[in-house]
BAKE-475339 format. One record per residue: residue in one letter; x, y, z of N, C-alpha, C in turn. Coordinates in Angstrom, 1 decimal. Example, Ala and Ser with C-alpha at 12.3 -4.5 7.8 and 13.67 -1.06 7.14 Angstrom:
// residues 2
REC  type     n.X     n.Y     n.Z    ca.X    ca.Y    ca.Z     c.X     c.Y     c.Z
REC     A    13.2    -5.7     7.8    12.3    -4.5     7.8    13.2    -3.3     7.8
REC     S    12.8    -2.2     7.1    13.7    -1.1     7.1    12.9     0.0     7.9
This chain:
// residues 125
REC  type     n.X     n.Y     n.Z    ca.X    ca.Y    ca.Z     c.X     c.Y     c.Z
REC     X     0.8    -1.2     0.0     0.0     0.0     0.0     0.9     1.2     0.0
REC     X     0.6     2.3    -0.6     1.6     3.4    -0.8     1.1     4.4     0.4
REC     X     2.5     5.0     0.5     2.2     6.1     1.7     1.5     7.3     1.2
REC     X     0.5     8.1     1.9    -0.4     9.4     1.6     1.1    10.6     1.8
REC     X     0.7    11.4     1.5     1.4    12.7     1.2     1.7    13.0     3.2
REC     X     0.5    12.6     3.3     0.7    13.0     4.9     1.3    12.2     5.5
REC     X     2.0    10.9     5.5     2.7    10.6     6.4     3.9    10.0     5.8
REC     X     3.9    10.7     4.3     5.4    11.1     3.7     6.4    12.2     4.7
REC     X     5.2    13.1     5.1     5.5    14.3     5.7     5.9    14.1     7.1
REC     X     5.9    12.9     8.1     5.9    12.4     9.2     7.0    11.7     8.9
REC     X     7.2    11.0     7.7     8.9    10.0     7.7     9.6    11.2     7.5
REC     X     9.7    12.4     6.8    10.3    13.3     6.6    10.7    13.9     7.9
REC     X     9.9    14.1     8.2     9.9    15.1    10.1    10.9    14.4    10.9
REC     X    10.5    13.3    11.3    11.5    12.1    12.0    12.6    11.8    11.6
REC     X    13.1    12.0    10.0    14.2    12.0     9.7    15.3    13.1     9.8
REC     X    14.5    14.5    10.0    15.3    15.5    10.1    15.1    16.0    11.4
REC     X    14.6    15.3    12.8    14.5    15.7    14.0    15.7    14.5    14.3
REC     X    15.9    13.2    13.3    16.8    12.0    13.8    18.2    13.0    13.5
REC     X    18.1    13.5    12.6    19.8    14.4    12.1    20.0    15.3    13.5
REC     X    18.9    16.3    13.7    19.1    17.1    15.0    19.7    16.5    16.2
REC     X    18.8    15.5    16.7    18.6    14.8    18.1    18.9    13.4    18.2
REC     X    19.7    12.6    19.3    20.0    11.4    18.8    18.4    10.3    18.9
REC     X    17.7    10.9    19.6    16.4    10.1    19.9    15.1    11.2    19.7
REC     X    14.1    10.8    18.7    13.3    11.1    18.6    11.8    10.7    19.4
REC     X    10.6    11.1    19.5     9.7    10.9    20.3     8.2    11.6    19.9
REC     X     7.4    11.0    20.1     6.3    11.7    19.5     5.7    13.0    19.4
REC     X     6.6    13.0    20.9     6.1    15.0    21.2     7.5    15.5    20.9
REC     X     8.3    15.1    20.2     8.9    16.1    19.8     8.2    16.5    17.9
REC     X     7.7    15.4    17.4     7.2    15.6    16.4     6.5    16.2    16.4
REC     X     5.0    16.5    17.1     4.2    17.3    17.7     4.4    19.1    17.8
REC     X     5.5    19.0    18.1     6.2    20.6    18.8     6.7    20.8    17.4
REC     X     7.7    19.9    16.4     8.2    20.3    15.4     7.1    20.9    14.4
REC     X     5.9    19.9    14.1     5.3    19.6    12.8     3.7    21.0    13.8
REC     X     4.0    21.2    14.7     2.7    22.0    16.3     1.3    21.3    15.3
REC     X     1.6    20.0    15.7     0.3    19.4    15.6     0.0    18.9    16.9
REC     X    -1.3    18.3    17.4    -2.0    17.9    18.5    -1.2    16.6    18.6
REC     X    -0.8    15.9    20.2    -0.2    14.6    19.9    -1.2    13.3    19.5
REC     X    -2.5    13.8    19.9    -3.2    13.0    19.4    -2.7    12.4    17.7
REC     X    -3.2    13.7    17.0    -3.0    13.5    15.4    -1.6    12.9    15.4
REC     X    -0.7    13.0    16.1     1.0    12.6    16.0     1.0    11.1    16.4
REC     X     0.1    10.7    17.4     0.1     9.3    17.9    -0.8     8.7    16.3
REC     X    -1.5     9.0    16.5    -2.5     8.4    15.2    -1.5     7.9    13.8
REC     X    -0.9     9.3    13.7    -0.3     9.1    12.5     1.4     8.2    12.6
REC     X     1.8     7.9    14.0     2.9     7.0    13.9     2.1     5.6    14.1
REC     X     1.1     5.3    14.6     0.3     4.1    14.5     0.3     3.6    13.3
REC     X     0.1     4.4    12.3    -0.1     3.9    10.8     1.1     3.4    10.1
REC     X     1.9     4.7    10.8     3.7     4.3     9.7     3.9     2.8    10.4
REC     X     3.6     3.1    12.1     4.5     1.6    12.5     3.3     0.2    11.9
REC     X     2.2     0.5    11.9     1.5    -1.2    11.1     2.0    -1.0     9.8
REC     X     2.1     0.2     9.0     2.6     0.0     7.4     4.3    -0.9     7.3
REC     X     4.9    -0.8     9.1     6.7    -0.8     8.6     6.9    -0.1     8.4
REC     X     7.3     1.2     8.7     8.6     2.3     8.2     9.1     3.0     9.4
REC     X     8.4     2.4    10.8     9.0     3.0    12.1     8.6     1.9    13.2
REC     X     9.5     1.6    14.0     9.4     0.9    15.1     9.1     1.6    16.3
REC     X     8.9     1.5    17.7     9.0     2.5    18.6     9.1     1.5    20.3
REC     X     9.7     1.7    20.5    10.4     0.8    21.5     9.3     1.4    22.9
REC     X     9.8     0.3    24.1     8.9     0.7    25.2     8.7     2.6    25.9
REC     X    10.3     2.6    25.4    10.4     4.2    25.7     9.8     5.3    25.2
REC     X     9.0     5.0    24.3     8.8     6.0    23.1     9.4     6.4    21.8
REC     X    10.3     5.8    21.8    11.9     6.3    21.2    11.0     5.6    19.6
REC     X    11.4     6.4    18.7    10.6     6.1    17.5    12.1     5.7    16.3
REC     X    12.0     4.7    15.7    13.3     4.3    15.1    13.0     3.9    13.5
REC     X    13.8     4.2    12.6    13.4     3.8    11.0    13.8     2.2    11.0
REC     X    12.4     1.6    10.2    12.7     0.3     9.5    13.8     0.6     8.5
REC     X    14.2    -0.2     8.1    15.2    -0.1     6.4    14.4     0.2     5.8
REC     X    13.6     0.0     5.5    12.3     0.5     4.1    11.9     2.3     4.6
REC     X    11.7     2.1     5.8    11.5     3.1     6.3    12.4     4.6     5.9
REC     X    13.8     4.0     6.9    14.9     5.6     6.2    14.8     5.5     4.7
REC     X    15.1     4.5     4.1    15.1     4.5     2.6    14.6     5.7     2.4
REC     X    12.9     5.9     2.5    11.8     6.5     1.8    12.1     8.2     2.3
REC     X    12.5     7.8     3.5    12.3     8.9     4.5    13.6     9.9     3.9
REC     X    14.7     9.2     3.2    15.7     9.8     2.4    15.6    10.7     1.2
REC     X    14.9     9.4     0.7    14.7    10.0    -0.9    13.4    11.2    -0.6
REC     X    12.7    10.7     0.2    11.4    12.3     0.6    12.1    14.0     0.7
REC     X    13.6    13.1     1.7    14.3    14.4     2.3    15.0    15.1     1.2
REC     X    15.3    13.8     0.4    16.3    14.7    -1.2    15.8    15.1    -2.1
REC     X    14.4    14.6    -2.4    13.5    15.7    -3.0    13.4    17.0    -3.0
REC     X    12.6    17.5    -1.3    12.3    18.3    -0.7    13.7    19.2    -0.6
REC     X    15.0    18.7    -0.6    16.2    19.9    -0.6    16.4    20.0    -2.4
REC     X    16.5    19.1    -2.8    16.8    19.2    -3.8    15.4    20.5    -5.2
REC     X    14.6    20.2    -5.0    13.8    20.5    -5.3    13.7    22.5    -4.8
REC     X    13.7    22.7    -3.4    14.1    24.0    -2.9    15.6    24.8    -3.4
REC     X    16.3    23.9    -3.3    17.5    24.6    -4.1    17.1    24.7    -5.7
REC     X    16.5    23.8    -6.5    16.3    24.6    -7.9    15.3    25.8    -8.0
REC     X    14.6    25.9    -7.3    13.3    27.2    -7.1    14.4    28.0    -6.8
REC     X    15.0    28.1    -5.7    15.9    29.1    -5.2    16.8    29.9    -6.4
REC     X    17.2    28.4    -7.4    18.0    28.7    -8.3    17.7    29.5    -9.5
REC     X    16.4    29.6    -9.3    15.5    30.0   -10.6    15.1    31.4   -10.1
REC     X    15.0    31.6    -8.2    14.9    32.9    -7.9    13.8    33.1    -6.8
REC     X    13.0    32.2    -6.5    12.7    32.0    -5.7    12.9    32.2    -4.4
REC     X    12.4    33.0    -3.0    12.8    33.1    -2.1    12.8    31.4    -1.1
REC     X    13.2    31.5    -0.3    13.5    30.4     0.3    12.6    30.0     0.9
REC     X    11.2    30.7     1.9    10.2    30.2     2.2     9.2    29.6     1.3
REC     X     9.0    30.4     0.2     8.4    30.1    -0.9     8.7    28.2    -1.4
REC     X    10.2    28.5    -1.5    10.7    27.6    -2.6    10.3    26.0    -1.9
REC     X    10.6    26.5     0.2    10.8    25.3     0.4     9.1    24.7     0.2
REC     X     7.7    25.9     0.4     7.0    25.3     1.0     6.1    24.8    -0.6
REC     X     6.7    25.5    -1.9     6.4    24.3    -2.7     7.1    23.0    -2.9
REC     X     8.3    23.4    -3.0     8.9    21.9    -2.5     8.3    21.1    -1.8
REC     X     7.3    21.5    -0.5     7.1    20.5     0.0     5.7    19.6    -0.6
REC     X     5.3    20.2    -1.7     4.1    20.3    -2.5     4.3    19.1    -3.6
REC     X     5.2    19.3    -4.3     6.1    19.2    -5.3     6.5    17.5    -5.0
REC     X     7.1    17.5    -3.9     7.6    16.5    -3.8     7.3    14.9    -3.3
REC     X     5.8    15.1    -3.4     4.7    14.1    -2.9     4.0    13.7    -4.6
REC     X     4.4    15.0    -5.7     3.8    14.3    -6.8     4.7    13.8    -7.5
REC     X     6.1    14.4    -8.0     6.7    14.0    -9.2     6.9    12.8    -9.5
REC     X     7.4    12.4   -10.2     7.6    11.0   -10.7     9.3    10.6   -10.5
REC     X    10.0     9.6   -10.3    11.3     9.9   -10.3    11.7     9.6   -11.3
REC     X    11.3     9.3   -11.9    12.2    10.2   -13.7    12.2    11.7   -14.0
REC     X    11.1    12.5   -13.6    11.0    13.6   -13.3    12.2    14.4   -12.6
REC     X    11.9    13.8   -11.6    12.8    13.6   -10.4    14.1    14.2   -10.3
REC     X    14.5    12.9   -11.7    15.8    12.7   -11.5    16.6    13.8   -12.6
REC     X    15.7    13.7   -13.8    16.0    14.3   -14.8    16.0    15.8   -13.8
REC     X    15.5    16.5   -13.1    15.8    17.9   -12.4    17.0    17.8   -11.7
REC     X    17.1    17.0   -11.1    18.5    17.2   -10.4    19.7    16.8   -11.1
REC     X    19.6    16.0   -12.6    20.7    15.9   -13.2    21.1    17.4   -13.7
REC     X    19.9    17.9   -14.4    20.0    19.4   -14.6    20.6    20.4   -14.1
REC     X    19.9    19.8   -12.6    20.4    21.2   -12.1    22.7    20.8   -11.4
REC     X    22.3    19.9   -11.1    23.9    19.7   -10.9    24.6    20.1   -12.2
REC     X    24.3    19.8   -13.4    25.2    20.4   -14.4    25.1    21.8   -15.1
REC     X    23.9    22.6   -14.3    24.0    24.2   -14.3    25.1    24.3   -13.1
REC     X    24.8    24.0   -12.0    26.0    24.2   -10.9    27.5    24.1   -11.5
REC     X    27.3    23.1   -12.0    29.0    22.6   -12.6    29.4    24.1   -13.5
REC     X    28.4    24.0   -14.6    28.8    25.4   -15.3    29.0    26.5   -14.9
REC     X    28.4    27.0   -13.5    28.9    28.2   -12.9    30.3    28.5   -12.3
């Protein structure tokens, strides 16, 4: 079953609060994402019966392998994607928050073909 855009946005969150903090937790997700913990418990219930997060007696919330996988390539989207807006002129609030739009539809041929692009504008500068 494929993941909704919304708890694309929850493997994303956890992945970039895991880079911050060595242990993540629901209510820090909550505080990050200032959703209710209710909606934050709900929506880690789903990731962990789908498999993409485990969460141990502590709370401590951990990536399956399937899990960071997705939770990566969501994350390199979402940069990659804001740095070509940027690049095109885009302000940075803007760029990130279609990025974050953006990156729940494209296709990764799409994808990919953008960031080969844009690395070989970089190169040329």
């Amino acid at each position: 079953m494929g993941l909704k855009p919304s708890g694309e946005m929850y493997l994303e969150t956890i992945y970039v609060l895991s880079q911050m903090k060595s242990c993540v937790r629901s209510v820090d997700i909550a505080e990050h994402m200032n959703f209710t913990k209710p909606s934050v418990s709900r929506a880690v219930g789903i990731l962990k019966k789908e498999n993409y997060i485990s969460v141990d007696n502590d709370g401590y919330i951990n990536f399956t392998d399937e899990g960071l996988k997705l939770a990566q390539k969501i994350y390199e989207r979402h940069t990659v994607l804001s740095e070509l807006l940027m690049l095109l002129g885009v302000d940075k609030e803007t760029a990130s928050e279609d990025a974050c739009k953006i990156e729940h539809v494209i296709s990764d041929k799409s994808f990919e073909t953008l960031k080969k692009h844009m690395k070989d504008k970089q190169k040329q500068q």
